[in-house]
N, C-alpha and C positions, 0 to 999 in steps of 0.2 A: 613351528609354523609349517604348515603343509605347502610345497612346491609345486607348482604345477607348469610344464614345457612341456609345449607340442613341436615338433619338427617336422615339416616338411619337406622331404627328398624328393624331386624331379628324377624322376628315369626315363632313357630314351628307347621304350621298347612295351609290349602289348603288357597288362596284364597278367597273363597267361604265361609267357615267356617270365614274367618277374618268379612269378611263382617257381619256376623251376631254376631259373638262376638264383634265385636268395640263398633257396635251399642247397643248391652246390655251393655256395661262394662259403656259408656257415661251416659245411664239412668240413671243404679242406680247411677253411681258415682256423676249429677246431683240433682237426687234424696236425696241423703246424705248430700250435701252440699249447702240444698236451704232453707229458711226461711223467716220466713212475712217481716225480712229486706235487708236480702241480698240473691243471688242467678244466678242462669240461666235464665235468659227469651230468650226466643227462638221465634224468629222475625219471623223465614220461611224455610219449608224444602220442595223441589222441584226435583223431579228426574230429571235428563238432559240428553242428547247425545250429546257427540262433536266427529265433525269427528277425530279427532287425539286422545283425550285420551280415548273415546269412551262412553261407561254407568255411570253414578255414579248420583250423590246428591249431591246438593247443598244446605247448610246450612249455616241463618245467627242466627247468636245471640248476646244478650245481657249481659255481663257479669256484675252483683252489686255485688262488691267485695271490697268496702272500707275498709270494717277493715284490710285485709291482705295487704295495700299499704303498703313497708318499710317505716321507720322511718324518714332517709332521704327526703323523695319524701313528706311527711305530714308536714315536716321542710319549704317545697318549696311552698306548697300550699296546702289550707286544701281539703277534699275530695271532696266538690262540685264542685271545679276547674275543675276535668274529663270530666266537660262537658262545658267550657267555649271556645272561641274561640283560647286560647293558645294552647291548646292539642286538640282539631278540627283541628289542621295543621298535627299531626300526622298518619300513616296509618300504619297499619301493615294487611299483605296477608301471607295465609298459602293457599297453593296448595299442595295436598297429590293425587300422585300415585302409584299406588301398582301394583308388579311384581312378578311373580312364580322362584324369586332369592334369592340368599343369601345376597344382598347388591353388585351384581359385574354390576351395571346398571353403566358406569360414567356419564350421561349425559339424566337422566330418564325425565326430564323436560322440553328439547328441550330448552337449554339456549342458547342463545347467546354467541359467543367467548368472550366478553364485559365482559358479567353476570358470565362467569366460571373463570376468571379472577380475580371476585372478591368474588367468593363465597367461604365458609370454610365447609368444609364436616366433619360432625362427626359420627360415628358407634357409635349406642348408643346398649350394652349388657343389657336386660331386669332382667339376672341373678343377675347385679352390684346393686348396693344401693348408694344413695347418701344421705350426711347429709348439703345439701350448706340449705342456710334461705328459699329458695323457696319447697325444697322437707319437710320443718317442718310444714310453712302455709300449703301445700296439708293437710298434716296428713294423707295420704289414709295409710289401714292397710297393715303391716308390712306380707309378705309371703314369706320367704325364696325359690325361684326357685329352688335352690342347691341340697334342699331337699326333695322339691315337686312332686307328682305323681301323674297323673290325675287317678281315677279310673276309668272312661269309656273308655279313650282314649289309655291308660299305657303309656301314653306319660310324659315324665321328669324321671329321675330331669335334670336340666339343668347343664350340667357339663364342667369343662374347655372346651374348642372346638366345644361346643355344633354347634354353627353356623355351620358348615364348613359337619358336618357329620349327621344332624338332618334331616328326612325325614316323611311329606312335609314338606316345609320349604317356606318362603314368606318372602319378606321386601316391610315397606311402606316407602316411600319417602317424606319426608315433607318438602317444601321448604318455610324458612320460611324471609320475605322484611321487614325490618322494617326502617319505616322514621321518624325521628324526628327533625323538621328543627326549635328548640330551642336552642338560642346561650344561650350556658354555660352549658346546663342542656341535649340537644340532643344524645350525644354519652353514657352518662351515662344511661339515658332512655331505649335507643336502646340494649345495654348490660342487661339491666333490665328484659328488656320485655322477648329479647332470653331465658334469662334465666329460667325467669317464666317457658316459652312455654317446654325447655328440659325437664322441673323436673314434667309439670304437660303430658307430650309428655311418660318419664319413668314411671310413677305411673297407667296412664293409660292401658298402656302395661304388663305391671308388672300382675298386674290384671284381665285384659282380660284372659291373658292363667291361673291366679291362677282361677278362677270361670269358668275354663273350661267346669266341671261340671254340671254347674249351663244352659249355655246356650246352650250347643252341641246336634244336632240333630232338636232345633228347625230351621220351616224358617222363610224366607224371610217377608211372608205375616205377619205373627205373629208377628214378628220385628216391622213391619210397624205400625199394630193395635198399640201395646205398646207405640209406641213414641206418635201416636195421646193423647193416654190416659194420656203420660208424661209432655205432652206438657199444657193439660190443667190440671192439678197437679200442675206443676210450677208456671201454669199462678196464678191461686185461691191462692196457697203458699203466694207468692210474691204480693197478691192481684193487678192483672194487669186482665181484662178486656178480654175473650177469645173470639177472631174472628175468626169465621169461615173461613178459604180460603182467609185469609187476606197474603198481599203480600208488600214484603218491598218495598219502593217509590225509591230507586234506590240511594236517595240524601246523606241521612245521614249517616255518616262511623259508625261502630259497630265496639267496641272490636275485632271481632276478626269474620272473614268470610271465611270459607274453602269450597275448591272446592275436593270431594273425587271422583276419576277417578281410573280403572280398564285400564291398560294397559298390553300389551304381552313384553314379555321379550325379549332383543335385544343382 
């Protein structure tokens, strides 16, 4: 049975400003969590235009992350299985678009009556904390938002209500399919995976706005350079082999492939 969670994330800041904070918060956080064995490899990043959701980036990647498979899943099969053809039947799509809202889009994706029928929507608060197994594997550092106050921006701390009264204010939209057509082990998978996606979906955001600091003011271009330089960082880490202007073959499914789109609010 096909999955389907949309998340919506509130952030306290334009648009414009997300775009170049997401894009630094992934580097480092990348960055932090990549090593000669395990890591990010990042297959291909491609700016796009579609006529509906309009500007964005497309990015595919690689995720080596065997030691953080739960316990259970290691029990089912050991980690080289990820790549055999039982889990080749699997797919999981995140589609993320981003609106100058607080989360009041119902329908930012352009679903299907089918697909909203069977979709679960969660409001995920970047202020909250969670301790489920998946936000322990991230480990990302611990920033109480509560308390937090940007210096450049005087933006925070994030307090009860904050969503509702915060200006600018943005949500991105992440919709996230997941298929796992595995009798016995598919629905449990599917739950899994979700899972993973909220806590590593919180941590990311959590952080974005805690390093506010850190990226605000710069742009676009500068963003850009850095991933080039990140990309082959990771690649050299991970010892994988850096091609220039190399482009995924379309065939093989990846971990995990998001389409990031810049939509107007409805």
């Amino acid at each position: 049975m096909v999955k389907i969670k949309e998340f919506r994330i509130v952030m306290p800041m334009s648009m414009e400003e997300y775009e170049i904070g997401i894009s630094y918060t992934i580097m480092k956080m990348e960055q932090q969590n990549t090593n000669s064995k395990e890591g990010v490899e990042v297959l291909q990043q491609v700016p796009f235009e579609d006529e509906k959701l309009g500007k964005g980036q497309y990015t595919s990647k690689n995720y080596h992350l065997q030691s953080k498979i739960p316990s259970w899943m290691k029990g089912f099969a050991p980690a080289s299985a990820l790549t055999c053809p039982l889990f080749s039947k699997c797919s999981l799509t995140i589609d993320t678009v981003i609106r100058p809202d607080n989360g009041c889009s119902e329908n930012a994706h352009n679903l299907t009556s089918e697909q909203l029928d069977a979709r679960e929507v969660e409001v995920v608060d970047i202020a909250s904390q969670s301790r489920d197994y998946w936000s322990k594997v991230i480990s990302a550092p611990n920033v109480d938002l509560t308390a937090f106050r940007s210096q450049r921006t005087s933006r925070g701390p994030l307090l009860k209500g904050w969503m509702d009264s915060c200006r600018p204010v943005m949500t991105t939209y992440k919709l996230v399919i997941m298929d796992a057509p595995i009798w016995g082990l598919g629905e449990r998978l599917e739950d899994c995976i979700i899972a993973g996606e909220r806590a590593l979906f919180l941590a990311c955001h959590r952080l974005c706005f805690a390093w506010i600091d850190e990226w605000y003011g710069m742009t676009l271009d500068q963003i850009r350079e850095m991933e080039r330089q990140t990309d082959l960082l990771l690649k050299k880490t991970l010892n994988k082999p850096a091609k220039a202007g190399s482009k995924h073959d379309g065939k093989r499914k990846t971990l995990k492939e998001e389409i990031v789109a810049v939509g107007s609010c409805t």
